[in-house]
C-alpha positions as CSV (number, residue, x, y, z in Angstrom):
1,X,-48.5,82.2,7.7
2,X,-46.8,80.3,4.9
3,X,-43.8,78.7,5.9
4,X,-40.7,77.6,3.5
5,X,-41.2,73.8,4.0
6,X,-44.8,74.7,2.7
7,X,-42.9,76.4,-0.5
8,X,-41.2,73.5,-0.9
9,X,-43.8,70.8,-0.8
10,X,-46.0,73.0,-3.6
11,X,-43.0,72.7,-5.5
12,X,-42.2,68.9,-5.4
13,X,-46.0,68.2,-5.8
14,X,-46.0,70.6,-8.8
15,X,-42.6,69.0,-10.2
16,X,-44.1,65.8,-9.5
17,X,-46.9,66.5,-11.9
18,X,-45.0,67.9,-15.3
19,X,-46.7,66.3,-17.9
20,X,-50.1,66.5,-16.4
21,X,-52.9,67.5,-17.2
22,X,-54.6,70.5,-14.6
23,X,-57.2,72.9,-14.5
24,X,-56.5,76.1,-12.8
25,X,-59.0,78.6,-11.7
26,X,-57.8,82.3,-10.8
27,X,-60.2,85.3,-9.7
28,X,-60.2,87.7,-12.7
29,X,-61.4,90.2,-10.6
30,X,-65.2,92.1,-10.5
31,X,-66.9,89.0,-10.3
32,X,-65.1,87.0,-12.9
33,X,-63.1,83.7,-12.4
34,X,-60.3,83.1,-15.4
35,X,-60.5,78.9,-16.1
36,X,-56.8,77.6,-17.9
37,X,-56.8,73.8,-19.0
38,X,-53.4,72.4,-20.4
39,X,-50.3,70.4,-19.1
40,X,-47.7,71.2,-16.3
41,X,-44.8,72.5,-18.8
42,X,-42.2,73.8,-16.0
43,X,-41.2,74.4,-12.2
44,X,-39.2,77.2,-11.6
45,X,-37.2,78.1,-8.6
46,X,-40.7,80.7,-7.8
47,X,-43.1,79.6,-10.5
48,X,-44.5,77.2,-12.6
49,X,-45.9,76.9,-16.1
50,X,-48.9,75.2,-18.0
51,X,-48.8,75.2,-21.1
52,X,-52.5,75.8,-22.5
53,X,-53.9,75.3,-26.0
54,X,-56.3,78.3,-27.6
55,X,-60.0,77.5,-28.6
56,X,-59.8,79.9,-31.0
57,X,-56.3,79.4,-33.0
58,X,-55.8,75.7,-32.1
59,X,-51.9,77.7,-30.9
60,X,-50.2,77.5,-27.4
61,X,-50.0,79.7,-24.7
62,X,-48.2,79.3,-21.9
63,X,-49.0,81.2,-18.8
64,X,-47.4,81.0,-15.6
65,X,-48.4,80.8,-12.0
66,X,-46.8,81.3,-8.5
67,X,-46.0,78.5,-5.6
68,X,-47.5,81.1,-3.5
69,X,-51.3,82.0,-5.3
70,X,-51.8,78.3,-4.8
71,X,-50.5,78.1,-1.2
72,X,-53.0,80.9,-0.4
73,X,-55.7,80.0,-3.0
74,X,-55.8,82.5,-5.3
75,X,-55.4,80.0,-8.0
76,X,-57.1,76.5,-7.5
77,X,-55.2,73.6,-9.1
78,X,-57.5,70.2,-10.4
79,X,-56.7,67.6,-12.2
80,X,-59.6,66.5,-14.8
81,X,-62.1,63.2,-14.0
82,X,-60.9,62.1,-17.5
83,X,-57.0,62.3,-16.6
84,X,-56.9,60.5,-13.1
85,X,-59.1,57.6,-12.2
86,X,-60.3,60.5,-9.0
87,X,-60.2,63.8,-9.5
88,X,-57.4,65.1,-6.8
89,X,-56.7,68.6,-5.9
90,X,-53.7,70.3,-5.0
């Protein structure tokens, strides 16, 4: 059972982090796991945003997450080797 003062320890980590660079894995369903790499953009009050960059257009994206997918693992949050001296995740 999640409890608030969980909520609100995803969110300070994740406010924490604005600027950084993640990795988040979500299941896409039927097999298929959905891999975003970009930069913390935002912390809302019930979701963040990571601002992601297309392979194909070179344009942004941003797509948005909630506290709770990560409190449960639905979405897995890493922060690349290259960005951190260890690789830490959330």
């Amino acid at each position: 059972m999640i409890i608030k003062s969980d909520l609100e320890s995803c969110r300070s980590r994740l406010q924490s982090m604005i600027g950084s660079p993640v990795r988040l894995s979500s299941n896409g369903g039927r097999k298929r796991i959905i891999v975003h790499e970009g930069v913390v953009d935002n912390c809302y009050p019930n979701v963040f945003t990571v601002r992601c960059q297309r392979e194909s257009d070179g344009e942004f994206e941003i797509v948005s997450y909630s506290y709770i997918d990560v409190l449960t693992r639905a979405v897995r949050i890493a922060i690349p080797a290259e960005a951190a001296d260890t690789a830490a995740v959330v």
